[in-house]
N, C-alpha and C positions, 0 to 999 in steps of 0.2 A: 447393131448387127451382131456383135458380140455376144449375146444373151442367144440369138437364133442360133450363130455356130456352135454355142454349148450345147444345144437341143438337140441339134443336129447328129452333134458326137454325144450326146445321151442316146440318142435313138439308138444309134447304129451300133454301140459300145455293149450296153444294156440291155437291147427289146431286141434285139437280132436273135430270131430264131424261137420268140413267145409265138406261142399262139395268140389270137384274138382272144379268145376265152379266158387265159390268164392275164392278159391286160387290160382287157373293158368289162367280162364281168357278162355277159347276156346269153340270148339264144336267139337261135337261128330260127328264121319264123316261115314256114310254106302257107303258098298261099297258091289260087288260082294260075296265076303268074308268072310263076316262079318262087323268090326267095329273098329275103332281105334280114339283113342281124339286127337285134333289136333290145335296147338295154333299158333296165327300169329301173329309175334309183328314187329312194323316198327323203326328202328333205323335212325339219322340224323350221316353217317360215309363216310371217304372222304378213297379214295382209288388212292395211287399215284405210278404210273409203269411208270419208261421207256420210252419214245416214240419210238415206231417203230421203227423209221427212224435211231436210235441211235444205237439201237442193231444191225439192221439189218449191219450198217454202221462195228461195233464190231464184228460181225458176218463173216463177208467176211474179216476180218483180222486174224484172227484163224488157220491159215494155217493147224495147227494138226485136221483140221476136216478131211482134205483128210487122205484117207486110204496111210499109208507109212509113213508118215510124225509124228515124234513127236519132242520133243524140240532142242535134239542136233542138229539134220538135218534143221528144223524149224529155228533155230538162221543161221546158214553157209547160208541157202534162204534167209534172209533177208540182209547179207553181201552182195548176188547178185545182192540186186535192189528186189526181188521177194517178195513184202509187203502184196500182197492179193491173195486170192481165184482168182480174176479176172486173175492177173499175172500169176498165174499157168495153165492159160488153152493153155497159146502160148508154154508152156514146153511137148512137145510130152509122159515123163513119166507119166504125173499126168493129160494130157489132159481130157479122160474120166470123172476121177476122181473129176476135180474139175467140170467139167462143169454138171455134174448129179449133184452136191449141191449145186449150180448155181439155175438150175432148180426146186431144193426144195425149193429154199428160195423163190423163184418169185410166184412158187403156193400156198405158204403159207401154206400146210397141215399141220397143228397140229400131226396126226401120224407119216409122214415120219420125220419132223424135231425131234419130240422128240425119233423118234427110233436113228436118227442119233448123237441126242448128247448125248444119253445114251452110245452108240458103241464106240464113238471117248472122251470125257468128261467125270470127275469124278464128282458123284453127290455134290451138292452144289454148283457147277459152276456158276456164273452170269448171265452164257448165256444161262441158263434153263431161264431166264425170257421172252426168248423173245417169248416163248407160249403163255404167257398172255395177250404182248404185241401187238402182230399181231390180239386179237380178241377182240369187244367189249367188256365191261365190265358186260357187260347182259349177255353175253352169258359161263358166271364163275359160278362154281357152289362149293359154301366152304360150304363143308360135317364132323361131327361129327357125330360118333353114341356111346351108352352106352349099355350096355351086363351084364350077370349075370355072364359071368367067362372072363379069356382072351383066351378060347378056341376058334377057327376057328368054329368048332360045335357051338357055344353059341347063343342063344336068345337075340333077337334086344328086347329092353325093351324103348327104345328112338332112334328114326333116326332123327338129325337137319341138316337142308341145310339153308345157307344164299346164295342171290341174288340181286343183284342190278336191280332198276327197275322204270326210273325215279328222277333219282340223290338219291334216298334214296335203304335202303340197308332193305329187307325183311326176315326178319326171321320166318324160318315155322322147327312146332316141330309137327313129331308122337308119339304119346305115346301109348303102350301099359300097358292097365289096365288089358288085362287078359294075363299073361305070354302065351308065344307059340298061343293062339288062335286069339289074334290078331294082329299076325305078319303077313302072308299072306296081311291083308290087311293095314298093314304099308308100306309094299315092293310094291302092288299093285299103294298105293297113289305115292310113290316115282319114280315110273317107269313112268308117267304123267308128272313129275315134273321137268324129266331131259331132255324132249323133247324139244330140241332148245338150249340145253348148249355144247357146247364145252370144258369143260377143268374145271375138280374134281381138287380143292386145300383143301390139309388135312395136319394134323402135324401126323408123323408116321403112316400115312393110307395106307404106302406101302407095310408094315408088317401087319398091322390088319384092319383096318376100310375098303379101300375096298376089301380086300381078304373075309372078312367077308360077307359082302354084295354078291357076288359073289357065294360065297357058300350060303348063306339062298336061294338069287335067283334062282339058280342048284336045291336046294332040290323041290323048290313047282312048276320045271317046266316051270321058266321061264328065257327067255335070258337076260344075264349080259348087260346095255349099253356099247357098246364100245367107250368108250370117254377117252380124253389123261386126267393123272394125273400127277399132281405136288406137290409135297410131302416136303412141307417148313421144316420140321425136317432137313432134311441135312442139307439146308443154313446156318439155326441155330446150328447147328454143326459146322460146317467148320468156322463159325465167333465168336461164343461166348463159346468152349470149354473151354479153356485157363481160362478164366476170369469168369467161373462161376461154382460152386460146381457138378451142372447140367445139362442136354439140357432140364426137363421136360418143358412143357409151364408154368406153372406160376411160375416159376424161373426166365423163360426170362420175365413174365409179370412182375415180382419185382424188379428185375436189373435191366431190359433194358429199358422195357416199361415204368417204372415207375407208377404200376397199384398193388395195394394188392387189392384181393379178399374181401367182410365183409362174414362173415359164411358160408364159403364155402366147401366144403365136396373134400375129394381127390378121385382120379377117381375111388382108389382102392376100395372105399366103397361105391360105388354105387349098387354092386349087396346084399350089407347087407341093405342096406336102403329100396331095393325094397323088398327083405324076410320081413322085420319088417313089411312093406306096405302090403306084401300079407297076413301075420297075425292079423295084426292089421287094413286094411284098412282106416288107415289114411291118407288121401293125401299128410298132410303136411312132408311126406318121399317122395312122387312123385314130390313135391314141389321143393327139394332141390336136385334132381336129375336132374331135367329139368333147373333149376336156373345153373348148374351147365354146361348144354351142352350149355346152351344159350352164355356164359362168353368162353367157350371155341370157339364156331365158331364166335365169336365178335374179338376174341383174334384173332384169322385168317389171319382178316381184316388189324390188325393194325399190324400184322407181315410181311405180304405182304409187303405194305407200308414202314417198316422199311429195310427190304430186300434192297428194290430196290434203297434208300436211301446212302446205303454203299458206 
């Protein structure tokens, strides 16, 4: 707690009386809706998946994709000679079966493959990567947002999305400066933003971040995009339980990453930072909330990359 009350007395010592402008660096963006601040920071980050051709190769060896099949069965097929998905289409039982996953993998859909290996595959699987892998790199969209409670109900106070775009990797932050009134148009900016992305990468955005999004978007009226998600919390589960006190991210960013944070606020205190912000309208609380989602979809990046590494 010590580290917070230093922050605390940085803020109020230090940022008392900056503007926004001199401490985050953005512009105020209008829209239909009103109004929302909006920061764009460009980072130099390498992002390393898999090649296609690999997975895919892993992919058609998996026998338990087909429906029927799981591992007891799975091992006695492979005593027969019956090594892939290919193999299984001359077997009259599983003909159907294998040849419709055949025909997902050749079209590439991001929705059917990832309904399929959610149906047949326990989350964390390795072969969840091959989403990422069959699409550009541009067309990822690694999503963080920050809230005033961990309600489903709660107010977007910060939506950050990173994107690669030109070998560099783009970070764009909304900020709402006036609780609830300019969310509309933070959700308006972001609905812009995901046009031409295939495939949301978030850590625990399966349970909140985009269910959250989802519901804000329901309430003001407007459709959710339907684009496939990849949810790196599991991986990081299934690989670093065991050996580490915790799954949260900067747990793994201290073990594994080999990354500590400098004065950085835990996620649970962001909706007290933004209270103190709205009493005190100091930015330097908006400061260390944005600092705070910036580190978390950076983290993203570098956790992909370790993933796929394994």
């Amino acid at each position: 707690m010590q580290d917070i009350k230093e922050i605390i007395d940085e803020i109020e010592c230090k940022y008392n009386g900056l503007s926004i402008d001199e401490l985050i660096g953005g512009v105020l963006v209008e829209t239909p809706y009103g109004h929302c601040y909006r920061v764009h920071s460009v980072f130099d980050l390498l992002l390393q998946i898999p090649p296609a051709d690999e997975l895919k190769r892993a992919f058609i060896e998996r026998l338990e994709l087909v429906y029927g099949i799981r591992e007891n069965l799975w091992q006695r097929l492979l005593r027969y000679g019956l090594k892939t998905i290919h193999d299984l289409v001359c077997v009259p039982r599983y003909k159907n079966y294998a040849s419709s996953i055949l025909d997902i993998l050749e079209k590439g859909s991001l929705q059917e493959l990832s309904f399929l290996l959610e149906q047949r595959l326990k989350k964390g699987d390795k072969l969840f990567l091959i989403l990422p892998a069959l699409v550009k790199k541009e067309s990822l969209l690694f999503v963080d947002i920050e809230t005033d409670s961990l309600n489903i109900t709660t107010s977007l106070l910060v939506l950050g999305i990173g994107y690669f775009e030109c070998d560099r990797f783009n970070l764009v932050q909304y900020i709402s400066l006036e609780k609830r009134k300019d969310e509309r148009s933070i959700l308006n900016s972001f609905l812009k933003d995901v046009k031409g992305k295939n495939l949301f990468i978030t850590f625990c955005g399966r349970s909140f971040d985009i269910p959250v999004l989802q519901h804000r978007l329901a309430y003001y009226g407007c459709t959710p995009p339907e684009i496939v998600h990849l949810d790196l919390y599991h991986f990081a589960r299934k690989n670093f339980r065991h050996i580490l006190p915790n799954c949260k991210l900067r747990t793994i960013e201290e073990h594994i990453l080999g990354l500590k944070r400098k004065k950085d606020i835990p996620g649970e205190l962001v909706p007290h930072f933004y209270s103190a912000y709205e009493q005190t309208r100091n930015f330097g609380y908006i400061k260390y909330i944005v600092d705070h989602n910036k580190e978390d979809i950076l983290s993203l990046v570098r956790l992909l990359s370790l993933i796929s590494r394994i």
